[in-house]
MARSE-984944 format. One record per residue (C-alpha): x, y, z; residue in three letters. Coordinates in steps of 0.25 Angstrom, whole numbers, padded with zeros to 4 digits, always signed. Each point is the difference from the previous one (the first is absolute). Example, Ala and Ser with C-alpha at 12.3 -4.5 7.8 and 13.67 -1.06 7.14 Angstrom:
MARSE-984944
+0049-0018+0031ALA;+0006+0014-0002SER;
***
This chain:
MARSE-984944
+0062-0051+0064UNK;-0010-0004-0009UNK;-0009-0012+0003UNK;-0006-0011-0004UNK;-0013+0005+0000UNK;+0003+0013-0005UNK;+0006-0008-0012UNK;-0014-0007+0000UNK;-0006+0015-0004UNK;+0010+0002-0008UNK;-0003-0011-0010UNK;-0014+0003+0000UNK;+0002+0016-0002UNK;+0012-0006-0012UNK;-0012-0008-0009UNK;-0012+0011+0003UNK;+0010+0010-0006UNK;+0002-0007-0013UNK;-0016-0002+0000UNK;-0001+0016+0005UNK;+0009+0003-0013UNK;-0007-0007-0010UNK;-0014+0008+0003UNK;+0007+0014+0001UNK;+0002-0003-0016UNK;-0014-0008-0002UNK;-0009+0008+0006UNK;+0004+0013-0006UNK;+0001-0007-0012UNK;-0013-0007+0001UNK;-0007+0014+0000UNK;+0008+0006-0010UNK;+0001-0011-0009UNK;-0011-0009+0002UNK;-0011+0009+0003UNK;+0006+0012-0006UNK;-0002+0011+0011UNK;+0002+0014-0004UNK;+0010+0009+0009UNK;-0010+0004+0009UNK;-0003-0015+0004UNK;+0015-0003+0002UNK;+0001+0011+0008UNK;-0013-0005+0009UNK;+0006-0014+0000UNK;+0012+0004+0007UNK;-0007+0011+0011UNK;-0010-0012+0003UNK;+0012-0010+0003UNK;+0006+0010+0009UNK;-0011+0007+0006UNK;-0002-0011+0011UNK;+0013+0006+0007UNK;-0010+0014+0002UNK;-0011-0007+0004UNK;+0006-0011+0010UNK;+0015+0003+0001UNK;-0002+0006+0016UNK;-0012-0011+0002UNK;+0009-0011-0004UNK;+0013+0003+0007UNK;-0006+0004+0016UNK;-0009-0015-0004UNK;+0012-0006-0002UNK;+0007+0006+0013UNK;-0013-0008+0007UNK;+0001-0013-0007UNK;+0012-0011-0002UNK;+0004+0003-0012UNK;+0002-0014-0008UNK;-0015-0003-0001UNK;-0002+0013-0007UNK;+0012-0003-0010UNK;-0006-0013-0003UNK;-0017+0003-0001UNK;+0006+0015-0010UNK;+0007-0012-0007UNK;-0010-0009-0003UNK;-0010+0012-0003UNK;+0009+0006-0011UNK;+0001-0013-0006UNK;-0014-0003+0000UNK;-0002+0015-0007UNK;+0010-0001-0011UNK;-0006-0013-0005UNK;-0011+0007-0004UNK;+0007+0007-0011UNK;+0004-0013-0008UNK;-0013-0006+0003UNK;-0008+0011-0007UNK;+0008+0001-0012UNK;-0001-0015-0001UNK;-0015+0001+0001UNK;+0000+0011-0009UNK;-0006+0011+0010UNK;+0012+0008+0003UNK;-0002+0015+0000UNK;+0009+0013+0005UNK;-0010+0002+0012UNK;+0004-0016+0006UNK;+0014+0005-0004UNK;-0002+0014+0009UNK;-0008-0009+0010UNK;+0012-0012+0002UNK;+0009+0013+0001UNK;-0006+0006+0014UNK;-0003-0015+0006UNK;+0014-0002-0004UNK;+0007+0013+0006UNK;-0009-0001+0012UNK;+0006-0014+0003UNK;+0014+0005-0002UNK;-0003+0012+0010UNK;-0004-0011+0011UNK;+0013-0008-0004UNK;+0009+0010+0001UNK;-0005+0007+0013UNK;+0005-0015+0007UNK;+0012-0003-0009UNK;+0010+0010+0003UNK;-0003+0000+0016UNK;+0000-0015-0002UNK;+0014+0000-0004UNK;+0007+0004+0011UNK;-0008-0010+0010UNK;+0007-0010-0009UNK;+0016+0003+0000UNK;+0002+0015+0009UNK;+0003+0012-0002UNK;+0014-0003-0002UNK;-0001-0008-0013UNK;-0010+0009-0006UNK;+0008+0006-0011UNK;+0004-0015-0003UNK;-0014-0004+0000UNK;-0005+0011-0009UNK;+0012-0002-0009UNK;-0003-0015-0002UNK;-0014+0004-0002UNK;+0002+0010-0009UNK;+0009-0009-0009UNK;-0009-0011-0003UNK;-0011+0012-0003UNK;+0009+0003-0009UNK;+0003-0013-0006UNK;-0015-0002-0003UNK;+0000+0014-0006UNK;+0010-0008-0011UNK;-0007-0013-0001UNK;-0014+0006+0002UNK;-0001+0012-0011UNK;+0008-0011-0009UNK;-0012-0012+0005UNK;-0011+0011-0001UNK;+0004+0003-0016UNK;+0002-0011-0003UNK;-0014-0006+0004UNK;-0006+0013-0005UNK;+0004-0005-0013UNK;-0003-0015+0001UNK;-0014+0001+0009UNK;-0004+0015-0001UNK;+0001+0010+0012UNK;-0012-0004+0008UNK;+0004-0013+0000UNK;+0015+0002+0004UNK;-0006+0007+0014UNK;-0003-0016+0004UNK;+0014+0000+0003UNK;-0001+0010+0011UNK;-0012-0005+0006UNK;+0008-0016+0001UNK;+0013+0008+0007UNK;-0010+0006+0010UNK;-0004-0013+0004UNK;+0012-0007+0002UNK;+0005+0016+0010UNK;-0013-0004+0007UNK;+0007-0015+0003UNK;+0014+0006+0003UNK;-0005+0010+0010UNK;-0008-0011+0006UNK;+0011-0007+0002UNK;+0008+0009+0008UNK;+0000+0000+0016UNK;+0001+0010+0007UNK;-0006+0005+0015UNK;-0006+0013-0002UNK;-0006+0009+0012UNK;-0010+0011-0003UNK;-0003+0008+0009UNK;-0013-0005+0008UNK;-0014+0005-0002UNK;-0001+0007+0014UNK;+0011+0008-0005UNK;-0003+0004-0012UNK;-0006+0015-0002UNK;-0010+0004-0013UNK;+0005-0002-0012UNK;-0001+0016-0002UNK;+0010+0002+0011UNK;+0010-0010-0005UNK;-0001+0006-0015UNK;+0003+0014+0005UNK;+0013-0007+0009UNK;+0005-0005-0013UNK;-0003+0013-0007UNK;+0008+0008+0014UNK;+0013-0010+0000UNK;+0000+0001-0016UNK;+0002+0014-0001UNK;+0009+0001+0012UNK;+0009-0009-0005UNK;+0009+0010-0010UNK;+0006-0010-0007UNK;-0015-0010-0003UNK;-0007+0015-0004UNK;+0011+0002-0009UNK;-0001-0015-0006UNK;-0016+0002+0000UNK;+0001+0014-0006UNK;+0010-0007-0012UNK;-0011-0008-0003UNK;-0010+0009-0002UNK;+0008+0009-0009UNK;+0007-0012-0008UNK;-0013-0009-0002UNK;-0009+0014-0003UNK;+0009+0002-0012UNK;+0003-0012-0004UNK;-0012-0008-0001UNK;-0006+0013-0009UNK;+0009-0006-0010UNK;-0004-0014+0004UNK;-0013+0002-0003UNK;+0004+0002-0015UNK;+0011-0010-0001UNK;-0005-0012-0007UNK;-0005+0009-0008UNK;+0009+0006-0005UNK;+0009-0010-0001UNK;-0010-0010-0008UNK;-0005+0011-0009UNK;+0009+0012+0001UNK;+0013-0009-0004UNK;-0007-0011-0005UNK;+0005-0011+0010UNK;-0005-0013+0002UNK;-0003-0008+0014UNK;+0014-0009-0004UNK;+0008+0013-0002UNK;-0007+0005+0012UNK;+0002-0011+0008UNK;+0015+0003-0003UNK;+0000+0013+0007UNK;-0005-0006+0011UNK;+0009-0012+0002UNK;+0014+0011-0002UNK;-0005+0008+0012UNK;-0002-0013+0006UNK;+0014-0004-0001UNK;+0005+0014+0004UNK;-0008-0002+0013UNK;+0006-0012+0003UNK;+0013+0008-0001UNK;-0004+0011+0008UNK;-0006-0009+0011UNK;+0011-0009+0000UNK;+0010+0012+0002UNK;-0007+0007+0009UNK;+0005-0005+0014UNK;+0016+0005-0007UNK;-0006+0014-0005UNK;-0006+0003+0013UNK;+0011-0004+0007UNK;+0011+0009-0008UNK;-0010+0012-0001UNK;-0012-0003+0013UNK;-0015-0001-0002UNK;-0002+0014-0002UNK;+0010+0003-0010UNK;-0005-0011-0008UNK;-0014+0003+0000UNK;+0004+0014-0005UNK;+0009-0004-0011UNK;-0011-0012-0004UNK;-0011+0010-0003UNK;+0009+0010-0008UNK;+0005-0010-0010UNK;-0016-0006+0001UNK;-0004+0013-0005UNK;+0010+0004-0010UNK;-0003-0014-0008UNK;-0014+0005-0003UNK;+0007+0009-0010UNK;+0002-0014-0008UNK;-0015-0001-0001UNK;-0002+0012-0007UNK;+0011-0003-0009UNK;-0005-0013-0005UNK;-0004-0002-0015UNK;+0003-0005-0015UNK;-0003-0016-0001UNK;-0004-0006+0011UNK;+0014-0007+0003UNK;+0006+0013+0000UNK;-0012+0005+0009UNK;+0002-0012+0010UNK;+0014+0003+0003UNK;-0001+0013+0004UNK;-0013-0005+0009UNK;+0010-0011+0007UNK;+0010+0009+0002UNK;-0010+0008+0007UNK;-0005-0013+0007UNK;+0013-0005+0004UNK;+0005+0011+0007UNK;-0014+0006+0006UNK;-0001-0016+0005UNK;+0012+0000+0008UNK;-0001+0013+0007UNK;-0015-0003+0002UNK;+0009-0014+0006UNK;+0008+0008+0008UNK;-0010+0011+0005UNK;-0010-0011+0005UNK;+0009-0008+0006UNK;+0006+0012+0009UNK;-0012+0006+0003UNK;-0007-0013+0003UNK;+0011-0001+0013UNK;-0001+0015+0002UNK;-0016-0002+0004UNK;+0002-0013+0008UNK;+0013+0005+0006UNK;-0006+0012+0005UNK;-0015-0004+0005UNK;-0003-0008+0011UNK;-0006-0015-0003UNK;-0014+0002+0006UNK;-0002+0013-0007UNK;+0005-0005-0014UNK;-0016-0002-0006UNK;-0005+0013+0002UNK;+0013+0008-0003UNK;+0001-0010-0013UNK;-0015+0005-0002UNK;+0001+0015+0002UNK;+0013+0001-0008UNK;-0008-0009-0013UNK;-0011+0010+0001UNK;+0009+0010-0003UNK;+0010-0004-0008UNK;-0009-0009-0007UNK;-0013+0005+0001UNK;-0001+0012-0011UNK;+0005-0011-0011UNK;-0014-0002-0005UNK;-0002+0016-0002UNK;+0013+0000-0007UNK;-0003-0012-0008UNK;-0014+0007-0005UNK;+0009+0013-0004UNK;+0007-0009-0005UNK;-0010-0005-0011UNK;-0006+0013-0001UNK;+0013+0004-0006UNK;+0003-0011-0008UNK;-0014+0004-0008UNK;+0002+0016+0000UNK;+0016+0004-0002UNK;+0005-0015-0005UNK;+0007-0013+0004UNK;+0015+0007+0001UNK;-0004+0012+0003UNK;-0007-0006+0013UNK;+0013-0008+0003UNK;+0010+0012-0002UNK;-0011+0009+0011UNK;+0002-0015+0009UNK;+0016+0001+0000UNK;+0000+0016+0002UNK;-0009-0005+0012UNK;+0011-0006+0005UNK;+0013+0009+0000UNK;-0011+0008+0007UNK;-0001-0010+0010UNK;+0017-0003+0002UNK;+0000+0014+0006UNK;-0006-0004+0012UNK;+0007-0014+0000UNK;+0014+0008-0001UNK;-0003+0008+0012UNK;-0008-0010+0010UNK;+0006-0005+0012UNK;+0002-0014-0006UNK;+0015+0005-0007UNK;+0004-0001+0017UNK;-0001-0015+0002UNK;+0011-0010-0001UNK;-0005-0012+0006UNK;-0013-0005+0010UNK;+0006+0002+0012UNK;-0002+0014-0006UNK;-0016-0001+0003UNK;+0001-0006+0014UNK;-0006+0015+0005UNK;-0013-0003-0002UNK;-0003-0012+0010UNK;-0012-0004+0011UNK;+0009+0009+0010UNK;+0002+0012-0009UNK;-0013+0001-0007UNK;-0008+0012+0005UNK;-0011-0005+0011UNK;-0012+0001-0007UNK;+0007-0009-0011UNK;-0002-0012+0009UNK;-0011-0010+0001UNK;
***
């Protein structure tokens, strides 16, 4: 049963979305346009927004294990807000150049590692393990919404007000996220001071209960061979689609805004598709039509109308598997780990599977300078047939439903999992 303050979050979440999706088309745009960076400098741009998860992943989630967790979601709110605003603020002053750009990046992934090791244990505190699929669905589909109405709002302003500009947007939705969160009451209990342990202790507990889990290790171990290959092409993308095809941030913004709509799809469906099929099943089938549509990217050319389509065709149906896969793999994780434990699992399982993003990223840009734009993007989409092998053959294809992951609790963990 989803409650009222859940729906309070939920809100909040809904409008920092929108925000979140403008940016992911400003700033890359900002650089690439605006100042124009080189290859090499995209490349860095995206390993700097990604390399917080290596540095503070496992810090972040035993801290939030410590700590009620709606005062973080509020102070990482209010601190991305307040970093974002820089951007438009420069470029109205004139003074704008790719190192702020590179600096707003790590402040801003930084914050987003804080937010997320207290977001998704937060959920469950909220509406129970019972209703998690139905939570994460709902969540899922209003990201998606704001993936339709933000790439579409994003290039649109990019036209009117310029990309630096347009990043205003996110900084405002941050804001009114901080209100929302406020806003919600809920009793939390950490555990007291007296009985908490070093911080070294409880990050090496997440690390034990991650990789004992079979079925968390395979969702980790996913991530770490999808987001390896896929942000090498990442890296390059804007790139290539503004000077290898010729695109424009309207036509761009159209990619975005019709893998939006296919992740509004693939969320909303995704309670019926796991329950004709299971969890695992769906996960499994998600990530093979995920990886096939990358074929589409290296097939894009001719006028950029032509060129669009095949990229929203791409971004429709990569959209709504990644819809699908998040969702399921979301319930999979807070199905199968205990409450208490969820921060430092959360941060042990975002060092890996998040962590090697930046090195990827760097390779990334590397490429993009030395072998070329498309020949970088077809080396990320072999990158991931290589990585469905593993997918194809991990212990998540066994899993119909939570009650599933119900063997991994406080009375079945091994002893020295426990606090």
């Amino acid at each position: 049963m989803l409650t009222r303050e859940f729906r309070k979050l939920w809100v909040g979440q809904a409008i920092s979305a929108v925000g979140s999706a403008v940016t992911i088309l400003a700033l890359p745009l900002t650089a690439a346009v605006t100042l124009g960076a080189t290859p090499a400098q995209m490349g860095v741009l995206t390993a700097v927004g990604w390399l917080p998860y290596l540095l503070f992943a496992l810090f972040a989630g035993a801290w939030s294990d410590r700590l009620p967790r709606k005062p973080i979601l509020v102070a990482t709110d209010l601190a991305h807000a307040a970093v974002l605003a820089t951007i438009p603020l420069a470029a109205f002053a004139g003074m704008l150049r790719i190192e702020h750009v590179l600096a707003v990046a790590f402040v801003a992934g930084s914050m987003t590692v804080l937010f997320r090791s207290a977001y998704g244990p937060f959920i469950p505190v909220l509406v129970g393990r019972d209703a998690l699929v139905e939570a994460n669905a709902k969540l899922a589909i209003t990201d998606s919404v704001a993936r339709v109405a933000g790439p579409s709002l994003g290039g649109l302003l990019v036209q009117l007000i310029t990309a630096p500009l347009a990043i205003l947007v996110d900084a405002l939705s941050f804001v009114v996220s901080a209100i929302a969160v406020a806003s919600v009451r809920v009793k939390e209990t950490p555990p007291p001071r007296a009985a908490r342990r070093s911080i070294w202790s409880e990050i090496a507990e997440g690390m034990r209960v991650l990789l004992a889990n079979p079925f968390t290790r395979s969702v980790t171990v996913i991530g770490l061979l999808f987001n390896a290959a896929i942000t090498v092409g990442d890296a390059v993308f804007i790139l290539y689609l503004t000077r290898g095809l010729g695109l424009d941030g309207a036509l761009i913004g159209v990619i975005y805004m019709v893998g939006g709509l296919a992740s509004v799809a693939g969320a909303t469906l995704v309670q019926r598709t796991t329950a004709r099929f299971g969890l695992g099943p769906s996960m499994v089938g998600s990530i093979l039509l995920f990886t096939l549509a990358g074929v589409l990217v290296l097939a894009a050319s001719g006028p950029p109308v032509v060129a669009t389509s095949y990229l929203a065709a791409r971004g429709a149906i990569v959209s709504f598997c990644a819809a699908v896969f998040n969702v399921t793999s979301s319930s999979v994780w807070q199905g199968a780990i205990p409450d208490r434990l969820l921060g430092r699992v959360g941060g042990a399982s975002q060092v890996i599977g998040l962590g090697f993003i930046p090195i990827s990223a760097l390779a990334g840009g590397w490429l993009g300078e030395h072998v070329g734009l498309w020949n970088t993007l077809a080396l990320s989409v072999g990158g991931q047939f290589v990585a469905f092998l593993y997918v194809a053959v991990s212990p998540l294809r066994r899993i119909r439903t939570t009650a599933d992951l119900t063997g991994l609790t406080d009375a079945t963990l091994p002893e020295r999992h426990l606090t």
